[in-house]
C-alpha positions in Angstrom: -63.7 -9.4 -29.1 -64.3 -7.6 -25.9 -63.0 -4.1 -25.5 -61.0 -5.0 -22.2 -59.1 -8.4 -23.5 -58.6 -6.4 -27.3 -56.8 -4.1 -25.4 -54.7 -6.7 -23.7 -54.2 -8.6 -27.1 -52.9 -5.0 -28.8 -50.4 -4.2 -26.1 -49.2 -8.0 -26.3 -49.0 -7.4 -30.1 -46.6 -3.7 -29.8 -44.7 -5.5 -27.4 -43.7 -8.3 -29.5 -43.2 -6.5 -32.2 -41.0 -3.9 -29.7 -38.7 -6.9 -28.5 -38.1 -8.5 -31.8 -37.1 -5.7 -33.4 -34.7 -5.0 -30.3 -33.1 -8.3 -31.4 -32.9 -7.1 -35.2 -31.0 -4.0 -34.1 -28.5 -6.6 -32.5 -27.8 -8.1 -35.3 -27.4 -5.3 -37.4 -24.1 -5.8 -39.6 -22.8 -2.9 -38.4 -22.8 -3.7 -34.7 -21.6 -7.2 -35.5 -18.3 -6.0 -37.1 -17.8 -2.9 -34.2 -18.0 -5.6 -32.0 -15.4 -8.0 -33.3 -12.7 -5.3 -35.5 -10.0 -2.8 -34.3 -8.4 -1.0 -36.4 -4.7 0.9 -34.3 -2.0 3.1 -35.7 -2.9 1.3 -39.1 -2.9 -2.6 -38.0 -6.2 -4.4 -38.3 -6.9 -6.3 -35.1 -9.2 -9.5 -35.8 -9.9 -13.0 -34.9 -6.3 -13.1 -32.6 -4.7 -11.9 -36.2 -2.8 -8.6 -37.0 -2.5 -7.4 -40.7 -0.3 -3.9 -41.4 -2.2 -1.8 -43.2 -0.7 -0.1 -46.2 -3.5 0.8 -48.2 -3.8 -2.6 -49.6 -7.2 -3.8 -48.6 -9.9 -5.2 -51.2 -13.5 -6.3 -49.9 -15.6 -8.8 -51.6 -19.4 -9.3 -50.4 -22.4 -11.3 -50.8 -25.3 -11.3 -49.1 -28.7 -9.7 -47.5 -26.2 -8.2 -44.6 -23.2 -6.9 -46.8 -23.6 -3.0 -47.3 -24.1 -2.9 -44.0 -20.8 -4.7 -43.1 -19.1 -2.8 -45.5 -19.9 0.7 -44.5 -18.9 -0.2 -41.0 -15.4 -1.7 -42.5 -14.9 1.4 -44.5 -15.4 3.5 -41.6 -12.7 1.8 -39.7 -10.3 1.5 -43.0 -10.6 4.1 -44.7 -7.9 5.3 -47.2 -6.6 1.6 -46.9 -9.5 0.2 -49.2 -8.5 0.7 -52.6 -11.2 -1.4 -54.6 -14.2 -3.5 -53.4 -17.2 -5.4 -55.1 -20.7 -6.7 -53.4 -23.7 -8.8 -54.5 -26.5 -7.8 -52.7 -30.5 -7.9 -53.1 -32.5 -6.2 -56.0 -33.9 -3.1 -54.1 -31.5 -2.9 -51.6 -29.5 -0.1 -53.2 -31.5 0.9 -56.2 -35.6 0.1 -55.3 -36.5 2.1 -58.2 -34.2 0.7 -60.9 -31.9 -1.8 -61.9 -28.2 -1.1 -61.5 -25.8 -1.3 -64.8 -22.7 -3.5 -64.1 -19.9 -1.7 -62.5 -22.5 0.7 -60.3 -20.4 2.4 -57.3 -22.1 2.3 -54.2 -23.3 5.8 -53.9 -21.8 5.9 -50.2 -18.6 4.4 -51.0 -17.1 5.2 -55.1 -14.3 2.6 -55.0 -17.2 -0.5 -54.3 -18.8 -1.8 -57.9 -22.4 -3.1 -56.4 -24.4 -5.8 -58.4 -28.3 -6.5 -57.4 -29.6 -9.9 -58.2 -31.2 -12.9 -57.0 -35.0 -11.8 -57.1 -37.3 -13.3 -55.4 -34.2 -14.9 -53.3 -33.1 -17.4 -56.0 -30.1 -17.2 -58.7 -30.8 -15.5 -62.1 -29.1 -13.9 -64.6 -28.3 -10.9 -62.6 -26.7 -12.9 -59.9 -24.7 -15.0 -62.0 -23.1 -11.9 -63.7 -22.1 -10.6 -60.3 -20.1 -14.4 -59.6 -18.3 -14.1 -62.1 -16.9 -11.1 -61.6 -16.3 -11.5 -58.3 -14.4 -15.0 -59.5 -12.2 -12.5 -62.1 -11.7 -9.7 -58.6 -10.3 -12.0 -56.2 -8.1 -13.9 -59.0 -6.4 -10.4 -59.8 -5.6 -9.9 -56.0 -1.7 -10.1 -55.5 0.1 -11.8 -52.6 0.3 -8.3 -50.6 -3.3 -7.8 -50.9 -5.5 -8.7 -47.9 -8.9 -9.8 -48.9 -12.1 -9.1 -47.0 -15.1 -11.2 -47.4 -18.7 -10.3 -46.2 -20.6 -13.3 -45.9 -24.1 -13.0 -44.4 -27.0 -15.2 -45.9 -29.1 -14.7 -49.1 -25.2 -15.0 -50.5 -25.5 -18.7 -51.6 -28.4 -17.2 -54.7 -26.1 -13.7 -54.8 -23.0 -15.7 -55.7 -23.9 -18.7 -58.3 -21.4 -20.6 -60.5 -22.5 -23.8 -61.3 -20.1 -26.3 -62.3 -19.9 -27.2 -65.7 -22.1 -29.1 -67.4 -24.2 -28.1 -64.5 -26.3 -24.6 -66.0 -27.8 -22.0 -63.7 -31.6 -23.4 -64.0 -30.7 -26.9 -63.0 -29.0 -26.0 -60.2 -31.8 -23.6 -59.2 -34.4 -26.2 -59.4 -32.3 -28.8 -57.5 -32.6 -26.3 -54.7 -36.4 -25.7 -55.0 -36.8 -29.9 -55.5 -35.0 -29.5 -51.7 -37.1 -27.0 -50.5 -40.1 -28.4 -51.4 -39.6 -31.8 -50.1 -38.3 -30.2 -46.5 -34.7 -30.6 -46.4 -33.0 -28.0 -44.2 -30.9 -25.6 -44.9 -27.7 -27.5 -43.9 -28.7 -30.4 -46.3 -29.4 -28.3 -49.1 -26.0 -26.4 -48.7 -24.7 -29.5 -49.2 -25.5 -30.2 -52.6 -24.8 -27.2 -53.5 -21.4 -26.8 -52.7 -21.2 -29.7 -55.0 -22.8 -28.0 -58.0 -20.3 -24.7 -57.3 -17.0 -23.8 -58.6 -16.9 -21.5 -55.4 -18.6 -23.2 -52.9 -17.6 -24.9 -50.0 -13.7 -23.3 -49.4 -13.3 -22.9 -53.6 -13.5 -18.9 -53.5 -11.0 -18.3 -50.6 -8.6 -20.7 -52.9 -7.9 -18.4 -55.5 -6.4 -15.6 -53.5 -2.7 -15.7 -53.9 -1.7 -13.7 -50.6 -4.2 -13.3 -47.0 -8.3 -13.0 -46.4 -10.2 -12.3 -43.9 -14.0 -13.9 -43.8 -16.6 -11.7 -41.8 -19.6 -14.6 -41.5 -22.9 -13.0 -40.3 -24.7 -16.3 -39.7 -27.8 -17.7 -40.7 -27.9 -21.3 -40.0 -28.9 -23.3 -37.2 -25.7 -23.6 -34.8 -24.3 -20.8 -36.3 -21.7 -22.9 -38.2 -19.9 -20.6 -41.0 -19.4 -23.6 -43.5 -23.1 -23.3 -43.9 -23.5 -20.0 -44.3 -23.3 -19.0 -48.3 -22.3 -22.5 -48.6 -19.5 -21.5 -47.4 -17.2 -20.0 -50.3 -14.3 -19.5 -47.8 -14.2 -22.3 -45.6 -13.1 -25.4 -46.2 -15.4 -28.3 -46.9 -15.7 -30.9 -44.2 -18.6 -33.0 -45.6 -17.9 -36.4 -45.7 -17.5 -38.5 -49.4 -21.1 -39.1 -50.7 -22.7 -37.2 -48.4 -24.5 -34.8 -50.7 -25.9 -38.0 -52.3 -27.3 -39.1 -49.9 -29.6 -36.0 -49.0 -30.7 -36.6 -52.8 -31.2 -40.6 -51.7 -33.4 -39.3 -48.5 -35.7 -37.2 -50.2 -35.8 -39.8 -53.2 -34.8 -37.3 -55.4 -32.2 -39.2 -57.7 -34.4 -39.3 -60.5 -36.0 -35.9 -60.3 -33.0 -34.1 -60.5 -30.9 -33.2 -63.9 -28.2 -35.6 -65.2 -25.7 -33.2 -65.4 -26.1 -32.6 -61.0 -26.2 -36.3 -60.5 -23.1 -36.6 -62.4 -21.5 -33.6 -60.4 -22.9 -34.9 -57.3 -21.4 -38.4 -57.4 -18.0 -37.3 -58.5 -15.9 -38.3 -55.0 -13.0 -35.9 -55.5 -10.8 -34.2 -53.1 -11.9 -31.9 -49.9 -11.3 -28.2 -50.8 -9.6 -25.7 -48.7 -10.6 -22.1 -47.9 -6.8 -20.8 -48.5 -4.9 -18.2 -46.8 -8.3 -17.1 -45.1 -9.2 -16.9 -41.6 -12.9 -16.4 -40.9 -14.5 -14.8 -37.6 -18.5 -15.7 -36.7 -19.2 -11.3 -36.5 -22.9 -12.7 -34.9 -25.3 -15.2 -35.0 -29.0 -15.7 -34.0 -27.9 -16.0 -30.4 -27.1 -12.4 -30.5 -30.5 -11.6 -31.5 -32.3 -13.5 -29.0 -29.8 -12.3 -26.0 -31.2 -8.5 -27.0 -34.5 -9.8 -27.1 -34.8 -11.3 -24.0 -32.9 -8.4 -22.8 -35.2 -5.5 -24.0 -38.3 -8.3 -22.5 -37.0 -8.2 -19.2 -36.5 -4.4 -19.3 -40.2 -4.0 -20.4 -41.4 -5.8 -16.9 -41.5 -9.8 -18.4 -39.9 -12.6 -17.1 -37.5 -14.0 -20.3 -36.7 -17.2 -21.0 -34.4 -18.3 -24.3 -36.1 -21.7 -25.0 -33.9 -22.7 -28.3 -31.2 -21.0 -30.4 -31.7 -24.4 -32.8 -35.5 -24.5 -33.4 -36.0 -26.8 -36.6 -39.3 -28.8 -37.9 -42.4 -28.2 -39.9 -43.5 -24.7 -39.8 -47.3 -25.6 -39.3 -45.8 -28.4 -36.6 -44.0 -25.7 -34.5 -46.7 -23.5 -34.3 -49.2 -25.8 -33.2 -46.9 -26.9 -30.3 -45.6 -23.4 -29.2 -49.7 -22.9 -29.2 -50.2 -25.9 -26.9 -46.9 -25.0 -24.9 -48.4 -21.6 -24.1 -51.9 -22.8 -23.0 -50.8 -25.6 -21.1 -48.4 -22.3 -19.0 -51.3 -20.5 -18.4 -53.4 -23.4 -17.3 -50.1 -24.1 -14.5 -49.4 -27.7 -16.4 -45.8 -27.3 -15.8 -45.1 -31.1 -16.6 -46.8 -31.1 -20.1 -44.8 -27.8 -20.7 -42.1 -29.6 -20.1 -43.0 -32.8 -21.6 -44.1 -30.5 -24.9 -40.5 -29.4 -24.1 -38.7 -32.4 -24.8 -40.5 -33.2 -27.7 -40.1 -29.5 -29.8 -36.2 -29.1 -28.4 -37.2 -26.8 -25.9 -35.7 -26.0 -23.0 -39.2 -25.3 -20.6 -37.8 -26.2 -17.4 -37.5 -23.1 -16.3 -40.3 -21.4 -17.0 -42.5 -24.0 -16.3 -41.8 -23.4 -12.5 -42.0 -20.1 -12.9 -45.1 -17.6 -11.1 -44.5 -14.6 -12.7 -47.4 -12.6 -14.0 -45.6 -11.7 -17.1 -43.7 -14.1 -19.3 -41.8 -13.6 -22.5 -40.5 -16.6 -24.5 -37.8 -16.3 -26.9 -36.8 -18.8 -30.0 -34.7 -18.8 -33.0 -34.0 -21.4 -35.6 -35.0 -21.8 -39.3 -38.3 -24.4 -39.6 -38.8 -25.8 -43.1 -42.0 -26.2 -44.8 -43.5 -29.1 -47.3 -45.2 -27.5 -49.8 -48.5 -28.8 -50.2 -50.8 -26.1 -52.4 -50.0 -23.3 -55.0 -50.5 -20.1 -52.3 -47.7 -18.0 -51.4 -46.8 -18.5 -48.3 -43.6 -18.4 -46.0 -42.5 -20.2 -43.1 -43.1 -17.5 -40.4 -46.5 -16.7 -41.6 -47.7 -20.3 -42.1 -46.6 -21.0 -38.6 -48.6 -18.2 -36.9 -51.4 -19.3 -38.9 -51.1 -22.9 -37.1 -50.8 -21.2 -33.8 -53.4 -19.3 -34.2 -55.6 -22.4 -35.4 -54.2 -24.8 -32.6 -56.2 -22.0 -30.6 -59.5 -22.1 -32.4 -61.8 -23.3 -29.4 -60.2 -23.2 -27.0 -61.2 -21.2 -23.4 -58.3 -19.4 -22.1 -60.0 -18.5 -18.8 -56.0 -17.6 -17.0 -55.2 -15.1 -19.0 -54.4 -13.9 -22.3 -51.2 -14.7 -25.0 -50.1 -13.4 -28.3 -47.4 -15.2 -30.9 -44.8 -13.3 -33.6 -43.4 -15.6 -35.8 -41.0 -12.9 -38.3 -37.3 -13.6 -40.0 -34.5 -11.2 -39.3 -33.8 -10.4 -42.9 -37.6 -9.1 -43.3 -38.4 -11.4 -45.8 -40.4 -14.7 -45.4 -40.6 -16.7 -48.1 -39.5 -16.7 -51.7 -42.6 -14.0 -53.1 -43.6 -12.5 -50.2 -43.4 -9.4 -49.3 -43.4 -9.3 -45.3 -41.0 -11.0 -42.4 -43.5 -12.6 -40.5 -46.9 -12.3 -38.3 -48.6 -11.8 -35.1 -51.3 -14.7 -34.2 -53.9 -15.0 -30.6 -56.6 -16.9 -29.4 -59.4 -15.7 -31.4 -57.8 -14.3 -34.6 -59.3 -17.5 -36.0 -62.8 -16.6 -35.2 -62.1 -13.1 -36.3 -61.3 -14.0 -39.2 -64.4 -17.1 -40.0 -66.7 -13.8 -39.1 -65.0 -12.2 -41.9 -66.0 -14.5 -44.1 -62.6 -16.5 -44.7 -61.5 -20.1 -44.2 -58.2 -20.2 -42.4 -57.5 -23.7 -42.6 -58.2 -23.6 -46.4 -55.3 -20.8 -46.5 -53.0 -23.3 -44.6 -53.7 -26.0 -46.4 -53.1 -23.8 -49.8 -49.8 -22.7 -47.8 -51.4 -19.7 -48.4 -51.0 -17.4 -45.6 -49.1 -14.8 -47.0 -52.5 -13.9 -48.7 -54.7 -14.9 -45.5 -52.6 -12.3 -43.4 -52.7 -9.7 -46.4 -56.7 -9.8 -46.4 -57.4 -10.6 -42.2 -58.1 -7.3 -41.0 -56.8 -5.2 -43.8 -53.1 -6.6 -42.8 -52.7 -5.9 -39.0 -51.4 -8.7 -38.1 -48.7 -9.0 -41.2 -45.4 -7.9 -40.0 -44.1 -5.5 -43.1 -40.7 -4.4 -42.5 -38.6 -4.4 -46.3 -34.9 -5.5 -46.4 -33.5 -5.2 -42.9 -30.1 -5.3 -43.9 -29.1 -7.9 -41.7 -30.2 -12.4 -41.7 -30.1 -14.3 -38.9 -33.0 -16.7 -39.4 -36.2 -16.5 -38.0 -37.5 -15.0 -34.2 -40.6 -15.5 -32.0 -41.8 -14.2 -29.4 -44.5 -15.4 -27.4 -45.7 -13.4 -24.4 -48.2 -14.3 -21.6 -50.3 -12.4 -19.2 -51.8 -14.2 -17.1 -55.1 -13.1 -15.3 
């Protein structure tokens, strides 16, 4: 690469990786409550509500985004929380060992934390800390107001499959869904079906008032979907969760014990006494992004808050999108537009010299070969492979793909990537085959190798989950 457009392509790359972590900060749990709780002369102000406060709260989490959220509530409550209990991560509290049940939070004595959920899916771990949340909010009496933190990663951090359904059939009717592509809203709803605390069931048990704090990480920001929703009510239709099994032709794949749960018609559950508050969302993330963009000299645009698809799909197109911007093709952006649920009219009359782009969403991904992958990474693989070829003689761009919760994908161990024109090249001189690694949905490992990992986007636990970001930037010529 030539020493004048590498330094153009490194800039591009810190200030992606600048903006997006703006919009992480956003969405940090903390911020989210601060925003949306007052605590007065010992009333708790939230959602248009007003509870007295007589040292008789009790906080119950799960999720990637819960210690956070629970600091910041013990900050504002203080000697009013008399006993809590969270399900969080492995690693996020203890990275170097494996907490015994009943572990205080080092920060906080009076909250029992329980790590689970490796590699983002149930296990034992996680179905010990269920049940004891189950036994905690069942012990709550009618004068104690509940709390619930409920950010995503809490549907694998609170499991309790409904009998006869066990813990491993449930967990592999989730990875038969992921595989074949269903989205995250269509896989919540089988679950919630396989759960004696899904879908409004937890809120149920308490006996006096809660409170639901939802950090959400589904598309439209929708709290039923987020956690599957243990304390709001359930407002899928009859037979709907059978027929997400029927779409993906997954009747027969699945255990009998699930089909028998997921056919049983039943009776809509309710979420109790508990009012729930949205505390922030993936809008909130973009907002900052495209905020801290236009304060670094770039004209933003928010394309989509609702970005859905195929991974390697997206990638290509956001690829085309931004060639066709720099080559002045306003109507194919906008065409592109259309097609990918963008909204490119704007920008695509634009004649700034600087552009930033900003999406959200959660894409899916059809798992094709045994590499370990992730959504994020395997789109900015396809971007960078839509590019292979191609002369970009107007200027130069440069793609992040990353998720908010620093995690992409079940095993690996970053967020996300960077991609360019030319990366693809770099990398054939290197001697490696990118299109083999996406065809493997391998490029966890192609972005681990390329370039001794520069362009892999390693940031741990961020303590928050709000899907996925990308930026694109252009600078034109």
């Amino acid at each position: 690469m030539h020493p004048a457009r590498k330094e153009i392509i490194d800039r591009l790359r810190r200030d992606c990786l600048r903006i997006w972590h703006k919009g992480v900060e956003a969405v940090r749990p903390q911020n989210c409550i601060l925003r949306h709780v007052q605590v007065q002369r010992d009333v708790l102000f939230v959602g248009g509500r007003e509870f007295p406060l007589d040292r008789n709260c009790y906080i119950v989490g799960f999720g990637k985004a819960v210690l956070g959220m629970c600091d910041a509530l013990m900050n504002l409550l203080g000697h009013h929380v008399q006993r809590g209990i969270l399900s969080v991560p492995t690693g996020s509290v203890f990275p170097s060992r494996k907490p015994s049940p009943h572990t205080p939070l080092p920060s906080h004595p009076s909250i029992q934390v329980y790590e689970g959920a490796a590699e983002n899916l149930p296990d034992r771990a996680s179905l010990l800390a269920a049940s004891r949340i189950q036994d905690f909010v069942q012990g709550l009496q009618a004068s104690h107001v509940c709390l619930f933190l409920v950010s995503g990663g809490g549907s694998a951090l609170l499991p309790s499959p409904k009998p006869p359904v066990t813990l491993e059939e449930k967990t592999e009717t989730t990875r038969l869904l992921s595989a074949v592509g269903a989205n995250i809203r269509e896989v919540n709803t089988v679950r919630k079906k396989l759960s004696t605390v899904k879908g409004g069931r937890l809120g149920g048990m308490l006996r006096g008032e809660g409170v639901g704090f939802v950090l959400s990480d589904v598309v439209g920001g929708g709290m039923e979907a987020v956690a599957s929703g243990p304390t709001v009510p359930d407002e899928d239709p009859p037979g709907r969760a059978m027929e997400v099994l029927r779409k993906y032709s997954l009747e027969r794949r699945v255990a009998g014990s699930v089909l028998e749960a997921v056919g049983e018609m039943g009776t809509r559950e309710g979420g109790g006494r508990v009012i729930n508050v949205l505390v922030g969302s993936n809008r909130d993330a973009l907002e900052a992004c495209a905020k801290e963009a236009e304060g670094m000299g770039y004209r933003a645009f928010v394309l989509s808050e609702t970005l859905v698809g195929e991974a390697r799909e997206v990638g290509r197109g956001l690829a085309r999108l931004g060639r066709f911007l720099l080559e002045g093709n306003g109507e194919e952006a906008r065409r592109l537009g259309v097609e990918y649920g963008l909204d490119c009219e704007g920008v695509s009359r634009c004649s700034e010299s600087r552009l930033a782009l900003i999406v959200g969403g959660e894409t899916t991904v059809t798992v094709r070969g045994d590499g370990v992958g992730g959504r994020n990474q395997e789109m900015a693989l396809a971007f960078a492979l839509e590019c292979e070829g191609v002369e970009f003689c107007n200027g130069e761009m440069c793609f992040m793909s990353a998720g908010t919760d620093g995690v992409d994908g079940p095993k690996g161990g970053a967020a996300g990537a960077v991609a360019y024109p030319g990366q693809v090249e770099e990398a054939r001189g290197e001697g490696m085959d990118p299109g083999g690694f996406l065809e493997r949905n391998d490029s966890y490992s192609f972005y681990r190798v390329f370039s001794g990992g520069v362009d892999q986007v390693m940031t741990g636990h961020t303590g928050t989950n709000v899907m996925d970001v990308q930026v694109l930037l252009l600078h034109f010529a």
